[in-house]
C-alpha positions as CSV (number, residue, x, y, z in Angstrom):
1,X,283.9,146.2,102.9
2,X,280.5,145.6,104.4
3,X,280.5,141.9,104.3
4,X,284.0,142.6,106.4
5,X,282.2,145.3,108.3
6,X,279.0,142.8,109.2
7,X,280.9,139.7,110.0
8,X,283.2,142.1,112.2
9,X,279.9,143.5,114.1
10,X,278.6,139.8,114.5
11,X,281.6,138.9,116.0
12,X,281.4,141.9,118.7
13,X,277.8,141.5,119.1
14,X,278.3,137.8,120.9
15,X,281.7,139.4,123.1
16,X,279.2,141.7,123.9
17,X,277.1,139.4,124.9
18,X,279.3,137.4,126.5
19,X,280.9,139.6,128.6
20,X,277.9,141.6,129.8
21,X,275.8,138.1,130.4
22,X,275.3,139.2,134.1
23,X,273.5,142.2,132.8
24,X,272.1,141.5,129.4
25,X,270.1,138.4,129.9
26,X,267.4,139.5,131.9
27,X,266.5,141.5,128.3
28,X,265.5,138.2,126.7
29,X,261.6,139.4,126.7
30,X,263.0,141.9,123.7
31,X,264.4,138.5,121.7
32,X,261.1,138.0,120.0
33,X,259.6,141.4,119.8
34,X,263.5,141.9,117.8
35,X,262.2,139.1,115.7
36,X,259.3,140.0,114.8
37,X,260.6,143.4,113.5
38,X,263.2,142.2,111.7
39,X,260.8,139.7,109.5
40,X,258.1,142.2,108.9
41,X,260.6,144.5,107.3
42,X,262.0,141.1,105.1
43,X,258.2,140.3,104.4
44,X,256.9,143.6,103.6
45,X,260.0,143.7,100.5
46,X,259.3,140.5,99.4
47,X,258.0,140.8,95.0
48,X,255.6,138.1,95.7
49,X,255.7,138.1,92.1
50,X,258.4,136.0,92.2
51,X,257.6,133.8,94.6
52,X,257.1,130.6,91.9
53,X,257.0,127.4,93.6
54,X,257.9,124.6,91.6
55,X,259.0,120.8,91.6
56,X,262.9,121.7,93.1
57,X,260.9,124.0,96.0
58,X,259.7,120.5,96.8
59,X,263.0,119.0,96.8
60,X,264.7,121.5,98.9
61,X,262.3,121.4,101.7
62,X,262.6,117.5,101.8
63,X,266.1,117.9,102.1
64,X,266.0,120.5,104.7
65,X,264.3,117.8,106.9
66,X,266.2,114.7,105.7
67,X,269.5,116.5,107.2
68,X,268.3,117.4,110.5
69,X,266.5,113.8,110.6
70,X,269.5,111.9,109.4
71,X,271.7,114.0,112.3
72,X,269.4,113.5,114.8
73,X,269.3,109.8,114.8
74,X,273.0,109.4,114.7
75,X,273.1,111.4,117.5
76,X,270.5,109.8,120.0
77,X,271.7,106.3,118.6
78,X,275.6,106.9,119.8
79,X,273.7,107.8,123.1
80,X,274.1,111.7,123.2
81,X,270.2,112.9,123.2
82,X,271.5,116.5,124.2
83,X,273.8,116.5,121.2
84,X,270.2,115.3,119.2
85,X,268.7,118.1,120.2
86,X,271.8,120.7,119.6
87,X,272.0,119.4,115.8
88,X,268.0,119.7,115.5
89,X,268.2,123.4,116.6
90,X,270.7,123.4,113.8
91,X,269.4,121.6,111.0
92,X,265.8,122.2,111.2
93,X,265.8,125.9,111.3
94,X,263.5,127.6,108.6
95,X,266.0,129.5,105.3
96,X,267.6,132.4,106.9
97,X,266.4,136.1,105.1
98,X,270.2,136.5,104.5
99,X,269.8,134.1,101.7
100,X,268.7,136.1,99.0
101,X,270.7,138.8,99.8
102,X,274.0,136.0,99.3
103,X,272.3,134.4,96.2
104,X,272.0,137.9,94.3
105,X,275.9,138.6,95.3
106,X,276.6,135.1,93.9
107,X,274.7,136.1,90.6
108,X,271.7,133.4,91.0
109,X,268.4,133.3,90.8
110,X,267.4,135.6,93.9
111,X,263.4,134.2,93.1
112,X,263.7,130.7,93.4
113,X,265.8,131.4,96.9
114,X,263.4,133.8,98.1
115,X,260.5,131.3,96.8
116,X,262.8,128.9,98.9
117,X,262.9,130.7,102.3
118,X,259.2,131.6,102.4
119,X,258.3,127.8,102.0
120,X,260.5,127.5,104.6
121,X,259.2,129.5,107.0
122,X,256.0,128.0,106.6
123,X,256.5,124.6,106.9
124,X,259.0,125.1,109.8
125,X,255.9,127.1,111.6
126,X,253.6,123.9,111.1
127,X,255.8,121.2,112.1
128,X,257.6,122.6,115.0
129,X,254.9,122.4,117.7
130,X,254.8,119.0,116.9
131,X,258.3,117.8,116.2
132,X,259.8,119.7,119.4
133,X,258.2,118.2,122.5
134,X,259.3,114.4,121.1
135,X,262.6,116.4,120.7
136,X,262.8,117.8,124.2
137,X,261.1,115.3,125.8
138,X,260.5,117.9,128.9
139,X,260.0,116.7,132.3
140,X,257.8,119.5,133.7
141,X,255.0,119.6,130.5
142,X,253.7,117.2,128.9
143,X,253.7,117.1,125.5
144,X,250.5,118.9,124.9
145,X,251.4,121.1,126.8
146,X,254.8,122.0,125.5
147,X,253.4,121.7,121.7
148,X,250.9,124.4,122.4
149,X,253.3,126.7,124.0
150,X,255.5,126.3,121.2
151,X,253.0,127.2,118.6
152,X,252.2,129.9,120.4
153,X,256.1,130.9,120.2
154,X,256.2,130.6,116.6
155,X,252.8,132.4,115.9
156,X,254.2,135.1,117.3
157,X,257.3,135.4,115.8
158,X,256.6,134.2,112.4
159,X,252.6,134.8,112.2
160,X,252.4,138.4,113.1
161,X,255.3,139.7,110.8
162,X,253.3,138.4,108.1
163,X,249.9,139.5,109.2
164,X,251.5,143.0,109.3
165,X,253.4,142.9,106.2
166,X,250.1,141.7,104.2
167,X,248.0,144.5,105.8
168,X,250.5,147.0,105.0
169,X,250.9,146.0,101.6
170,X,246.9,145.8,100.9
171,X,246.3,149.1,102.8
172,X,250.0,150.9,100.8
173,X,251.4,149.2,98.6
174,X,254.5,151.6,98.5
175,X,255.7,149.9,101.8
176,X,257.5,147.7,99.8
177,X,259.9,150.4,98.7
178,X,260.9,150.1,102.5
179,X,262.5,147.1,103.0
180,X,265.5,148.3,101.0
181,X,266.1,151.8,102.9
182,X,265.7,149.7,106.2
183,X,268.5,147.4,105.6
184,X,270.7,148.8,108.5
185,X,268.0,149.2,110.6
186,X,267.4,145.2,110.2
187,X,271.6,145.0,110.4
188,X,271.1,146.8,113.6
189,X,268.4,144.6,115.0
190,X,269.9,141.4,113.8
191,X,272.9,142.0,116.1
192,X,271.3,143.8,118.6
193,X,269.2,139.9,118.7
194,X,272.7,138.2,118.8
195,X,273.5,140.0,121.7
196,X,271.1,139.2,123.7
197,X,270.7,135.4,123.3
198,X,274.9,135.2,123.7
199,X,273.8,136.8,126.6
200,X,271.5,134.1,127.6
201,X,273.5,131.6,126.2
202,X,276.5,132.4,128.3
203,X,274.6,132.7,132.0
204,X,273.0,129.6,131.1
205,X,275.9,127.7,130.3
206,X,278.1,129.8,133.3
207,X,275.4,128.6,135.4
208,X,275.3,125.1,134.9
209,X,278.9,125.1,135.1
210,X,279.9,123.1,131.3
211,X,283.5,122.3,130.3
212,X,285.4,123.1,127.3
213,X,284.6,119.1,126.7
214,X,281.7,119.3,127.3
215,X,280.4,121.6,124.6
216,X,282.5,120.2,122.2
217,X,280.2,118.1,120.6
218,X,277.8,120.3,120.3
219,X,280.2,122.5,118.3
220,X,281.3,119.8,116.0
221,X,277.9,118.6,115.5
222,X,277.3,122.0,114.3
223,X,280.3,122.2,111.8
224,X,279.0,119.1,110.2
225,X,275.3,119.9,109.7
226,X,276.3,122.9,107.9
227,X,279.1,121.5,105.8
228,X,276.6,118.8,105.0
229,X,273.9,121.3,104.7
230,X,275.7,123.5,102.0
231,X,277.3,120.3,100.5
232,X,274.3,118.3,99.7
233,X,272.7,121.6,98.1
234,X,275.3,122.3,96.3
235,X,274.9,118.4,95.0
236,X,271.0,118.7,94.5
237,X,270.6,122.0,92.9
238,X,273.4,120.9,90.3
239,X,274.5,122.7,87.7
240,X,271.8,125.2,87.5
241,X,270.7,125.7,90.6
242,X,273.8,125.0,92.8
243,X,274.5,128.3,94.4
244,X,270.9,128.6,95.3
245,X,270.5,125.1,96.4
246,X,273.5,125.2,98.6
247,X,272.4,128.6,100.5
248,X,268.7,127.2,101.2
249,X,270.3,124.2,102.8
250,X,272.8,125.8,104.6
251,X,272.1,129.8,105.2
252,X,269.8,128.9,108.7
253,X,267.4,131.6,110.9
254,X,269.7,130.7,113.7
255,X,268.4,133.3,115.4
256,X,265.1,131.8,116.0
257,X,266.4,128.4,116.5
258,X,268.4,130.1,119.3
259,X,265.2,132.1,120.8
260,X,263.6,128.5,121.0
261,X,266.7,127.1,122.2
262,X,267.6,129.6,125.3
263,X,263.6,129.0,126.3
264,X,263.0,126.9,129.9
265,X,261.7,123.9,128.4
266,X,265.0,123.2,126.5
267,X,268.4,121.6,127.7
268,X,271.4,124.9,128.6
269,X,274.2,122.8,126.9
270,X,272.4,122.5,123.7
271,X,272.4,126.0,122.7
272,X,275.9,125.5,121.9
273,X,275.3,124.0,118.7
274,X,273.2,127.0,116.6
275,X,275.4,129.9,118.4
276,X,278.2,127.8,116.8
277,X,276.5,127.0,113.5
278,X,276.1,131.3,112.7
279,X,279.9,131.1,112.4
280,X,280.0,128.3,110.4
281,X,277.3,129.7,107.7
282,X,278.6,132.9,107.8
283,X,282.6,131.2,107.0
284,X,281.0,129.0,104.4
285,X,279.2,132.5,102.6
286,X,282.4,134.2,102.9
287,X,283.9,130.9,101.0
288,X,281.0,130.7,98.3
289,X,281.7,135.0,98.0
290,X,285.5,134.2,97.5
291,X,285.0,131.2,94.7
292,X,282.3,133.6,93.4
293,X,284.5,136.4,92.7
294,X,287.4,134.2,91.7
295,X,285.3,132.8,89.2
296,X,283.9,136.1,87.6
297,X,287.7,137.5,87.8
298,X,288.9,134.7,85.2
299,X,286.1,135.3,83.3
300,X,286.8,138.1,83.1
C-alpha cells in the first residue's frame, strides 16, 4: 500500500508541477537547499559499519560509467548531441538513496548496495565538473568556467549533507536513530523536489516551444539506458548479487541529474530524458517487487 501510495504521489507531484509551471518555477532556488536536506537525513542513518568496499564495488562503478559512455557516443555519432546529453543526465547520475530501501524489500544484501551508492556519490562529485562542460559544450562559458561553477553545484548539494551528517554523528551519535523516524519527512521533500523541477521542466520546454516529436528521443533514449542499466546489473552481479547489482545500475538520483539539467548552461529539450527515466526506474522496481514476491510466494 505505500509503494502504491508513493508511486501515486510521484505521479501527482509532476501534474502539479506541470500544471502550475507559470507559478512554481520561479521556486527553483529551493531545488538544492531540498537536496541537501534530503541527503543529510540519508547520510546521517547510514551504519558506516557496513559500508565494506570490495572488488564488485569496483565493478559496479565501472559499469555505471561504461553505460552512460557507451549511450553517449551512439548518440552524438547518429548526430543527435542534445539526445547525448539527455542520456548522460540519465546514465551518469550517482545510485539513488531509494536503493537500499528496494534491495532490503527484495531480501539482498542492503550493505553492499548502500556501500554501492556512497561510492557513487563520490565519484559522481569528482568527475562531474569535469566530464559536463565537454558534455555541454556551452556557448556563454568557457569550460573553466562552467567546470568550476559546476563543482561548486555539487559541493553544495552533495558536500554539505555529508559535512553535516559527520558532525552530527561525532558531536551525537544518537542522530542516527533519526533517519528512520524522518522517512516521510524525506517522502515529503522528495516530491515536494519533483515538483518543482516539472515545474521548471515544463516552462522551459513551453517556452521554447518542443513537439511531441521532438522530445521523443529523449524519452526513448531514456527507456533504454535504464533497461540497459537494470539489465546489465542484473548480468554482472549474477547469481549472488543480481538484485543488488541491477538496483545500483539502474535505481538513479534523478533528482540531481534534473537540478543540473533545468540549470542555464544546459540545453531545455534535454531535460526530457531523466524526468522520463524516474518513471522508468520506478516501473522497473515495481517489476523487480512483483518477481520478488512471486518468488517468495512459491517458495513458500
Amino acid at each position: 500500500m505505500k509503494q502504491q501510495l508513493r508511486s501515486f504521489l510521484m505521479v501527482l507531484s509532476f501534474l502539479v508541477g506541470g500544471l502550475l509551471h507559470a507559478e512554481i518555477h520561479d521556486f527553483g532556488w529551493l531545488l538544492p537547499i531540498g537536496i541537501t536536506v534530503m541527503l543529510s537525513i540519508t547520510f546521517i542513518g547510514l551504519d558506516t559499519s557496513q559500508l565494506k568496499p570490495r572488488l564488485m564495488h569496483l565493478w559496479v562503478l565501472l559499469a555505471l560509467q561504461a553505460v552512460w559512455i557507451v549511450a553517449w557516443l551512439v548518440a552524438y555519432h547518429v548526430g543527435n548531441p542534445v539526445l547525448a546529453e539527455a542520456v548522460y543526465y540519465c546514465g551518469a547520475a550517482p545510485i539513488a538513496s531509494a536503493a537500499p530501501i528496494i534491495v532490503h524489500l527484495l531480501r539482498g544484501n542492503v550493505g553492499f548496495i548502500t556501500t554501492a551508492m556512497v561510492l557513487s556519490q563520490v565519484v559522481f562529485a569528482v568527475l562531474t565538473p569535469f566530464v559536463l562542460p565537454f558534455i555541454v559544450r556551452s556557448t556563454d562559458l568557457s569550460y573553466s568556467e562552467l567546470a568550476l561553477m559546476v563543482a561548486q553545484q555539487i559541493g553544495m548539494v552533495l558536500g554539505i549533507p555529508a559535512v553535516v551528517a559527520t558532525v552530527l554523528r561525532l558531536v551525537y551519535p544518537a542522530c542516527k536513530s533519526w533517519a528512520p523516524r524522518l522517512k516521510d519527512v524525506s517522502l515529503g521533500i522528495w516530491n515536494f523536489n519533483l515538483i518543482i523541477v516539472s515545474a521548471i521542466g515544463t516552462h522551459r520546454i513551453m517556452q521554447m516551444d518542443y513537439s511531441l516529436w521532438d522530445m521523443l528521443p529523449m524519452a526513448i533514449g531514456a527507456v533504454v539506458v535504464c533497461a540497459v542499466g537494470f539489465i546489465a546489473g542484473y548480468r554482472l552481479g549474477y547469481p549472488e548479487l543480481k538484485r543488488e547489482c541491477s538496483q545500483a545500475l539502474g535505481q538513479k538520483n534523478t533528482i540531481l541529474t534534473l537540478y543540473i539539467a533545468g540549470q542555464s548552461y544546459a540545453t531545455p529539450l534535454a531535460y526530457i530524458g531523466p524526468v522520463f527515466y524516474v518513471f522508468c526506474h520506478n516501473m522497473a522496481n515495481a517489476i523487480q517487487l512483483w518477481l520478488a514476491a512471486r518468488e517468495n510466494s512459491h517458495r513458500g
